[in-house]
C-alpha positions in Angstrom: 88.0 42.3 42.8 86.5 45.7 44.0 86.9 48.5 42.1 87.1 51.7 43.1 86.4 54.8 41.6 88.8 57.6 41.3 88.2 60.3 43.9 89.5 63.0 41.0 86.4 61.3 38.8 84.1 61.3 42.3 85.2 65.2 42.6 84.0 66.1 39.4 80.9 64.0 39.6 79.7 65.8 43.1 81.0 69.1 41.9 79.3 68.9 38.7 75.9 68.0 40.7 76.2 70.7 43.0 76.8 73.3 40.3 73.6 72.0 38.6 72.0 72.4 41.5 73.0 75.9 42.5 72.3 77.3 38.9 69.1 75.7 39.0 68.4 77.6 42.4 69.5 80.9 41.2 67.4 80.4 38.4 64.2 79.6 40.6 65.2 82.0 42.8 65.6 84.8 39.5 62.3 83.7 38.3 60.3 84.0 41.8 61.8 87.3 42.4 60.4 88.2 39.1 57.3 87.1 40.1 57.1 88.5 43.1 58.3 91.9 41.8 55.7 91.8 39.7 52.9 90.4 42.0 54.1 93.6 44.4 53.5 96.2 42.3 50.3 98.4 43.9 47.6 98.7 41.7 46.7 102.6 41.6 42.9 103.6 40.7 41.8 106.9 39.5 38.4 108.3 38.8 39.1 110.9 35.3 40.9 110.7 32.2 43.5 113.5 33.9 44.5 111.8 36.9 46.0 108.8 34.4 47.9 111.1 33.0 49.2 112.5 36.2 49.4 109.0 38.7 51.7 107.9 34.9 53.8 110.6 35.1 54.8 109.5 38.8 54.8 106.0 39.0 56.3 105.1 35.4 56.1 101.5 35.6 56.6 100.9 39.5 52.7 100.4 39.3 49.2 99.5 37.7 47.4 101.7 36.8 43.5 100.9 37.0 40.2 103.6 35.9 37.6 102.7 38.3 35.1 103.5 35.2 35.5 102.5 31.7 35.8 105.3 29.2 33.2 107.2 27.4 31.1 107.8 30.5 30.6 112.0 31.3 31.6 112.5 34.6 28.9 115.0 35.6 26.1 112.5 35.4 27.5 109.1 35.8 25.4 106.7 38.1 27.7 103.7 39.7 27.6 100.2 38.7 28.4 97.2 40.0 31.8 96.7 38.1 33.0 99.7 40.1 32.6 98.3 43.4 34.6 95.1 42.0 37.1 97.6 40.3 37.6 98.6 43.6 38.2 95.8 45.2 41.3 95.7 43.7 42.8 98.9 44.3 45.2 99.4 46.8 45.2 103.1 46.7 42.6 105.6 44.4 43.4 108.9 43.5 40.7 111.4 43.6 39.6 114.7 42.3 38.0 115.3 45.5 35.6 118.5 44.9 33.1 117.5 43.3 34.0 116.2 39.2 34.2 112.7 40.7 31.1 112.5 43.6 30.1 109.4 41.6 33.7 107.5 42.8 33.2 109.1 46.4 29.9 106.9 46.5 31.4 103.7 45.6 34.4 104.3 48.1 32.0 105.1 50.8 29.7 102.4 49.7 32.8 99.6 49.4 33.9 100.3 53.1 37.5 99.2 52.7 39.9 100.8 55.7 42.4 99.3 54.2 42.0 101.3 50.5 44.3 104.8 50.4 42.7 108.0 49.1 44.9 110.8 48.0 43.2 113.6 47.6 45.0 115.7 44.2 43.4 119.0 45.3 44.0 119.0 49.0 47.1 121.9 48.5 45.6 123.3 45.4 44.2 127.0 45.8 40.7 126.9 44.7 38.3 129.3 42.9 34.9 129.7 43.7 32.5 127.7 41.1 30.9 130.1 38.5 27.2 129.4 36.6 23.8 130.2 37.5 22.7 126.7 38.7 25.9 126.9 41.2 25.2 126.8 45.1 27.0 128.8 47.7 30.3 127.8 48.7 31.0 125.2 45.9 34.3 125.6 44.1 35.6 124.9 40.3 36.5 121.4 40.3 38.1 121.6 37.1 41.5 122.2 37.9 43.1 119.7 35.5 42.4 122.8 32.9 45.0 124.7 34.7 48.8 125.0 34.1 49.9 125.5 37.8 47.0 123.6 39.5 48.3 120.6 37.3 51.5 120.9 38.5 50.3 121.2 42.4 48.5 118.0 41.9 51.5 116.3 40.4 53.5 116.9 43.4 51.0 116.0 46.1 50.4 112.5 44.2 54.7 112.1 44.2 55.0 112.8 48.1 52.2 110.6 48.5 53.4 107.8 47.1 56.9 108.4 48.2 54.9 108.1 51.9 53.2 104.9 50.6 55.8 103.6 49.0 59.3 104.8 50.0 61.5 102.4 48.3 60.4 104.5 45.3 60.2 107.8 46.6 63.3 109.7 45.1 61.7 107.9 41.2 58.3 109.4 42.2 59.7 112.8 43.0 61.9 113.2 40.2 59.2 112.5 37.4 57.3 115.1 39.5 59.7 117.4 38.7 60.2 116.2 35.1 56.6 116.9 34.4 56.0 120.0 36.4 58.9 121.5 33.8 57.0 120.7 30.6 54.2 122.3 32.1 56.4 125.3 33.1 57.8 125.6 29.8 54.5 125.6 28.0 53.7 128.7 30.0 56.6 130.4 29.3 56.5 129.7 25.7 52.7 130.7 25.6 53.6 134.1 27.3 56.9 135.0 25.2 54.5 134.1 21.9 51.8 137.1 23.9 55.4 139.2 24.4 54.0 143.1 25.3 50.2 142.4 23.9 48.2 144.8 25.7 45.1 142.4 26.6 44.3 144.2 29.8 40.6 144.7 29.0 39.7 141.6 27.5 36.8 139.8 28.9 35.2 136.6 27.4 32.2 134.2 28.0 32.1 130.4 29.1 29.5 128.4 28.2 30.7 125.2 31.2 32.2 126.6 34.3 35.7 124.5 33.6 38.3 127.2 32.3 38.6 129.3 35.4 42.2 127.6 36.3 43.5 128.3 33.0 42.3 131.9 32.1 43.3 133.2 35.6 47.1 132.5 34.7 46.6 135.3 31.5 44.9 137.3 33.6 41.9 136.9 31.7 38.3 137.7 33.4 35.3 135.4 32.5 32.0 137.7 32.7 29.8 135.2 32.8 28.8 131.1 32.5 26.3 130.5 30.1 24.9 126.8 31.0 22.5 125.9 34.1 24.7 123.1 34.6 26.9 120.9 32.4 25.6 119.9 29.5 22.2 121.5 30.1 20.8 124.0 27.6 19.6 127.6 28.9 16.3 128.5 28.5 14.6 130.8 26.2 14.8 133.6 28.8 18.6 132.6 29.9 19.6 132.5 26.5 18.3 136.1 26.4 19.6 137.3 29.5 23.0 135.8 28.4 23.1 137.5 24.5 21.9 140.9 26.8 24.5 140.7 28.9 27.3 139.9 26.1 26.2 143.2 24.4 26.0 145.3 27.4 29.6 144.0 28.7 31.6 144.1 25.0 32.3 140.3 26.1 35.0 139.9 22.9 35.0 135.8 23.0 33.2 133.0 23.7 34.5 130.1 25.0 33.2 126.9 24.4 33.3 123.0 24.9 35.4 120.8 22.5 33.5 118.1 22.8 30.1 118.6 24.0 27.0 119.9 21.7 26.6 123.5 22.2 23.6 124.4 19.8 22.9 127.8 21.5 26.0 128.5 21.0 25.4 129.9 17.0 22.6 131.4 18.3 24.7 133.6 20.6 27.1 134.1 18.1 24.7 135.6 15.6 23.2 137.9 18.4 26.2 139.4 19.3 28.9 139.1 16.5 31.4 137.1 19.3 34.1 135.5 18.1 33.8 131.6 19.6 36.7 129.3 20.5 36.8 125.9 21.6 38.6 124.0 24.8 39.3 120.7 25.6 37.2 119.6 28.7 40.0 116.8 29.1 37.3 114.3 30.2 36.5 112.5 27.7 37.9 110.1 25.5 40.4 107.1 26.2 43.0 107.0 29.5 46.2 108.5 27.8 49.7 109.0 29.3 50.2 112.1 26.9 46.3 113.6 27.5 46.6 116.2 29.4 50.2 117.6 28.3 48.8 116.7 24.5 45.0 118.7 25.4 46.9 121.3 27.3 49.1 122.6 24.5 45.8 122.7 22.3 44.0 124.4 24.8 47.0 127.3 25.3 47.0 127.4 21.3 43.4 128.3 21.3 44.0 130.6 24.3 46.6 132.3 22.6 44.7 133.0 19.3 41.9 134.2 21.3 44.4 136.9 23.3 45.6 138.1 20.0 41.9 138.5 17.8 40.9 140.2 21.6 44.0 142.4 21.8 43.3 143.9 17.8 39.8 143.8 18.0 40.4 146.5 21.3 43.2 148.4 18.9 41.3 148.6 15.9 
């Protein structure tokens, strides 16, 4: 006798195989999507410990994020290596400074050849100021424009309509954290100016000893008088140092400004010359890649600014 299955059993049978099946697809399909996703993402070089903070503030986590140098190196004399050409490699687009703090990474990209590899330039809308210092050429401009409050935020916006061109599945995310992070630089200005309230620092004048805080002081309408170093991280000589402590006492310079983390032994010499008061400011180069480094660095850097506009502003009333 032939026995025959029952077609509600057979029903149940093929729909339980199908359903099998099309979970199992969904989840293959779930977990290449993932995998994609995450095999899309653009990996995003910079070249200074700024520009991670910035190209983070933009692209959250719609991106890798990828220093063409290891930390530690200083900027200013930094030969390139081998690994940078492989960093490079890569990349699929590299944010630069542009104007001379990152000439080193403009070697390597010329060097690498890649048409395919996307520069944006951070400073190409930023108003620049002429560079300051007595080992300075004609024509070269401050490239230190991560010190500053609204060159910072410039910079933030030309990396956000950048990517929003590059990538503009994105674009609304990109511009919105933009905007998020041009208003906590915005507040710390405000907040740094209603802490100043109706100080009378009209006259003050200071001394730099690293041509870096232009970007910054300009915003408190405060004048440097002159750049002490040759170039960064060189020592003046003998008769520069003299010049310099001359020049201090002639103007009534009332502070001098110095680097946070560089060695300034001059420095005390200077300040027992001329009886200025010395403050230091974070350079912003040095140190690990941070999210937080330059919003962290830039509220220090206002504090010190700050304290310096007050001693300047009673040392002129007293």
């Amino acid at each position: 006798m032939i026995k025959i299955l029952s077609p509600v059993i057979s029903a149940q049978s093929v729909f339980s195989k199908a359903l099998l099946c099309k979970v199992a697809s969904l989840f293959l399909l779930s977990a290449f999507s993932s995998f994609s996703h995450a095999a899309d993402k653009l990996n995003i070089g910079i070249t200074l410990q700024p520009y991670y903070s910035y190209v983070k503030a933009v692209v959250g986590d719609k991106a890798e994020i990828l220093p063409l140098v290891d930390a530690g190196f200083n900027p200013h004399n930094y030969q390139p290596q081998p690994n940078d050409l492989r960093r490079l490699r890569e990349m699929d687009v590299i944010v630069v400074n542009g104007i001379g703090h990152d000439d080193f990474a403009m070697k390597v990209i010329q060097a690498a050849n890649r048409s395919d590899l996307i520069v944006i330039e951070a400073n190409k809308d930023v108003p620049l100021l002429p560079a300051m210092g007595q080992s300075v050429g004609d024509g070269a401009v401050n490239p230190h424009t991560f010190v500053g409050l609204s060159t910072t935020i410039q910079k933030v916006y030309t990396i956000a309509n950048e990517m929003a061109k590059i990538d503009p599945e994105n674009a609304r995310y990109y511009r919105a954290n933009a905007r998020k992070y041009a208003t906590t630089f915005r507040k710390m200005k405000h907040n740094a100016m209603m802490t100043l309230g109706d100080l009378d620092t009209a006259g003050m004048t200071v001394a730099t000893t690293h041509n870096a805080y232009g970007y910054l002081l300009q915003e408190f309408g405060v004048d440097v008088a002159t750049v002490i170093e040759p170039a960064h991280g060189v020592e003046p000589s003998a008769s520069q140092l003299q010049e310099t402590i001359e020049k201090i006492r002639k103007s009534g310079i009332d502070v001098l400004f110095y680097e946070l983390n560089m060695p300034n032994r001059y420095v005390d010499t200077i300040e027992k010359a001329t009886g200025v008061q010395l403050y230091r400011f974070s350079h912003m180069t040095h140190g690990p890649y941070e999210a937080k480094k330059v919003e962290v660095e830039t509220r220090e850097n206002l504090n010190t600014l700050v304290e310096a506009m007050k001693f300047a502003a009673e040392k002129k009333g007293s």
